[in-house]
N, C-alpha and C positions, 0 to 999 in steps of 0.2 A: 504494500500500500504506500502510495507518495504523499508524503504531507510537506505540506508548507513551515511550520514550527517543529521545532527539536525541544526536548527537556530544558528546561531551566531557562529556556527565552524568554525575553523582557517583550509584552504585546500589550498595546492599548486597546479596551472597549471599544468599538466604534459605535454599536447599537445596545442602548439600556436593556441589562436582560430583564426577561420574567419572572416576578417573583418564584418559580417553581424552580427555577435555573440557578438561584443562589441559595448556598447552604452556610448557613453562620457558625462560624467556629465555636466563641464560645458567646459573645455577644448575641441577645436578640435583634431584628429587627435593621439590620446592618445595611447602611445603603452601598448600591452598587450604582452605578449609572453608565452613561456615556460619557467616555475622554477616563474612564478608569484605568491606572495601567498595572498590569498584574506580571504572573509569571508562568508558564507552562512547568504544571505539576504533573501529568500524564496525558497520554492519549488512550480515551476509551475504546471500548471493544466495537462499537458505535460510529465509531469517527470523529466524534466531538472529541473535544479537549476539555481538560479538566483545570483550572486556572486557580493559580493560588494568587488572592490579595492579602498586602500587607497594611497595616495603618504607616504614617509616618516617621515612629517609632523601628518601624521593620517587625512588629507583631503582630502575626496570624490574625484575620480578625474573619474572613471567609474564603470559599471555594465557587465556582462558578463555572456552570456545564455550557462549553458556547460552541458553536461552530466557524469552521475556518472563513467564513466569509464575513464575520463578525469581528473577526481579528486584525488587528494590524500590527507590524513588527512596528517594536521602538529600536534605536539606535544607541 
């Protein structure tokens, strides 16, 4: 399978997911939007990607199921 991201790549949100799409780490209620920029934690069995956000801290704060055309690499 060819993908566009690799592990641990830096990618920004492009389109605000669905709340169903994000899962909170340990925080409720955690906003995710668009212009979020996270980190590729896995590639699902799915296709999607599994993305880890950080707060500005650099602690975990959610996970987010997105797909590759929802992605953009950061630099």
């Amino acid at each position: 399978m060819n993908t566009k991201f690799k592990r641990h790549d830096k990618v920004k949100i492009i389109i605000s997911p669905s709340e169903s799409d994000i899962e909170s780490y340990e925080e409720e209620n955690v906003l995710v939007k668009k212009g979020t920029i996270g980190e590729i934690n896995m590639l699902l069995p799915n296709g999607r990607y599994h993305v880890l956000i950080k707060n500005s801290e650099g602690i975990k704060i959610a996970y987010v199921v997105a797909d590759e055309e929802v992605l953009e690499s950061v630099k």
